[in-house]
Structures are given as structure tokens and as C-alpha cells.
PAZAPA-4460 file (N, C-alpha, C; in steps of 0.05 Angstrom, whole numbers, plus 32768, in hexadecimal, padded with zeros to 4 digits):
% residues 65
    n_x    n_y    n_z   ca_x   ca_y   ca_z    c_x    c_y    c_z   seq   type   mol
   7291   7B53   7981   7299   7B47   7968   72B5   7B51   7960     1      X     A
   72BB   7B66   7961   72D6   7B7A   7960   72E8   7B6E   7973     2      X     A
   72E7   7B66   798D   72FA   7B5B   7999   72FC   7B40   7992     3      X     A
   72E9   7B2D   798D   72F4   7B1D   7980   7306   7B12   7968     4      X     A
   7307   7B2D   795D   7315   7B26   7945   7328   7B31   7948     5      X     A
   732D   7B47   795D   7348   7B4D   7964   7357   7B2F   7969     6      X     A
   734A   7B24   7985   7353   7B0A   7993   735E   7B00   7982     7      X     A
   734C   7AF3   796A   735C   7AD9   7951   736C   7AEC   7946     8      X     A
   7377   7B05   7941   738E   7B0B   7931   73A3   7B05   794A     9      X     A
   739F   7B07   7962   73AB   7B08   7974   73B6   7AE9   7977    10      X     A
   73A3   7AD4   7979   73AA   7AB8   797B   73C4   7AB0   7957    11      X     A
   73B5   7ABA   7945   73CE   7AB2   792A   73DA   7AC0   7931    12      X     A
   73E9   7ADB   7933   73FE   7AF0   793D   7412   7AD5   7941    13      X     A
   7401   7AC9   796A   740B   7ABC   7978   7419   7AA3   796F    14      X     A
   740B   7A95   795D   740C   7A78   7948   741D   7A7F   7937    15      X     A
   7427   7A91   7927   743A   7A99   791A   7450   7A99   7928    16      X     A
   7451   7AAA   793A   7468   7AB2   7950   7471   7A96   795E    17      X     A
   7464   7A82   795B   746F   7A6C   796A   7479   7A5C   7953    18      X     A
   7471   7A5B   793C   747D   7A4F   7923   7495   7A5D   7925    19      X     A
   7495   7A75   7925   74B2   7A7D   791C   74CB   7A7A   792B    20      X     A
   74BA   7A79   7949   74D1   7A6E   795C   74DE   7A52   7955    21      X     A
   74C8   7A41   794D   74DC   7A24   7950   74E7   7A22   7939    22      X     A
   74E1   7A34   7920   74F4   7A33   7905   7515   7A3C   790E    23      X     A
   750F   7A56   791E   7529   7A69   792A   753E   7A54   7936    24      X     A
   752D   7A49   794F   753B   7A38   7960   754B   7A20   7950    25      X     A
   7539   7A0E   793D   754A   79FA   792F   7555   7A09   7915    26      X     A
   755C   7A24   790E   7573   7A37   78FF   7588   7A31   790C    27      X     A
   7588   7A3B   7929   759D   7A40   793C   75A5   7A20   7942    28      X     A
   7595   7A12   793C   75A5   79F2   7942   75B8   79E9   7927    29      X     A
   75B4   79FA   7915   75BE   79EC   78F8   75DD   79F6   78F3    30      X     A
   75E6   79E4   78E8   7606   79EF   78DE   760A   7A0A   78D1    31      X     A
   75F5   7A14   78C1   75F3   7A29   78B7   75F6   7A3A   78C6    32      X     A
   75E4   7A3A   78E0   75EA   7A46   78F7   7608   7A47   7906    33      X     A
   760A   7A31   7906   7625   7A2F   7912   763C   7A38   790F    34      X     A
   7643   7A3D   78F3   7652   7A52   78D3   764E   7A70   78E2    35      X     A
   763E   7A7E   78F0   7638   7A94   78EF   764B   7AA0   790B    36      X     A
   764D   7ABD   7906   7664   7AC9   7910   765D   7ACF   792F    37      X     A
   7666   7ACD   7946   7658   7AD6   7965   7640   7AE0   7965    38      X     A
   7650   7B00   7956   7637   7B14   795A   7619   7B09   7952    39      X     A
   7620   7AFF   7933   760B   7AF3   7923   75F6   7AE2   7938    40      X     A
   7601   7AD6   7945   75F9   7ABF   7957   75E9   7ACC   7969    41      X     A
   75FB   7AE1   797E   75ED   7AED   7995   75D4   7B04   798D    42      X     A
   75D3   7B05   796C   75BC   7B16   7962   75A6   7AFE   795C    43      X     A
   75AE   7AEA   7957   7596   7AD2   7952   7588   7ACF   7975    44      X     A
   7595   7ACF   7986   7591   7ACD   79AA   7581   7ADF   79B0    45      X     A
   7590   7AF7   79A7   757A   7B10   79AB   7564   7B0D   79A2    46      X     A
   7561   7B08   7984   7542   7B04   7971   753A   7AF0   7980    47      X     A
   7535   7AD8   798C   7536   7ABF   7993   7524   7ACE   79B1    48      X     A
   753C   7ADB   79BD   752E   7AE4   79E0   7511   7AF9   79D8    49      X     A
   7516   7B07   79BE   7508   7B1A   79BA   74EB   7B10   79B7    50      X     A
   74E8   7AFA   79A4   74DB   7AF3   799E   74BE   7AE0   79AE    51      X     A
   74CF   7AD6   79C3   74C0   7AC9   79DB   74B7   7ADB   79ED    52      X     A
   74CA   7AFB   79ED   74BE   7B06   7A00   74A0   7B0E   79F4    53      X     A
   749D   7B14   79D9   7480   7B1E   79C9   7471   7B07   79D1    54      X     A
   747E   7AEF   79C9   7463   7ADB   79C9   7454   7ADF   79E9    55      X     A
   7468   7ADD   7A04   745A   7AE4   7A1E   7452   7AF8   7A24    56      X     A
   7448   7B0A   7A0D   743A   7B22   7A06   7420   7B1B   79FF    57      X     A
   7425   7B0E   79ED   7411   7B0D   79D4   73FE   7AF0   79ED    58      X     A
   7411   7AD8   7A05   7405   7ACE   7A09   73E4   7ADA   7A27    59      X     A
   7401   7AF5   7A32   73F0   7B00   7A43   73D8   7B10   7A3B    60      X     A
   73DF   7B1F   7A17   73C7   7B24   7A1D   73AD   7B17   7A1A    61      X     A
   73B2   7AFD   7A0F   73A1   7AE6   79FD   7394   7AE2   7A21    62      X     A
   73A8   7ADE   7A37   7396   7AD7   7A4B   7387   7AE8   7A5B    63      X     A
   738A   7B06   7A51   7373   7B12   7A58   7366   7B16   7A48    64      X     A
   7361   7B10   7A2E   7349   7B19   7A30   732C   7B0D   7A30    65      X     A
***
């Protein structure tokens, strides 16, 4: 029962984490985005890479268990 309810915090975690990616990604498509200074930019890339690497975290461990 305990691992299952780990699992579903684990699946929303996951469901969250993918909302936030495609909000991130169409940020970085917007003019507002575009206004913003290199660095600013290559720290949105980073959060952006960072962020996918968790989800193929969050997806490996979803496929074990």
C-alpha cells in the first residue's frame, strides 16, 4: 500500500514536471524571452536541460517499479 502511494506522488511529481516544461519552453519562445540578456537565456537552457534530465529520472524510476 506504501509503495503505491509513493508511485502516485511519483506519477504527479512527473505530471507537474512536464507541465512546467512546456510552460518553460513556450517562455523561451516569447518576446519577453527574447528581451532577456545571454546569460539570462543560457540560465533558462540550463533550467530547461535540468529539468528533463529529472523527468528521465522520475521516468526511470516510474519504470521500475
Amino acid at each position: 500500500m506504501e509503495n503505491n502511494n509513493y508511485k502516485e506522488r511519483v506519477k504527479a511529481e512527473r505530471y507537474d514536471l512536464i507541465d512546467k516544461i512546456k510552460r518553460l519552453k513556450k517562455f523561451m519562445k516569447s518576446k519577453e524571452a527574447n528581451s532577456l540578456s545571454i546569460f539570462e537565456k543560457d540560465l533558462l537552457k540550463s533550467q530547461l536541460n535540468t529539468m528533463k534530465t529529472y523527468k528521465h529520472l522520475l521516468d526511470a524510476r516510474l519504470d521500475w517499479m
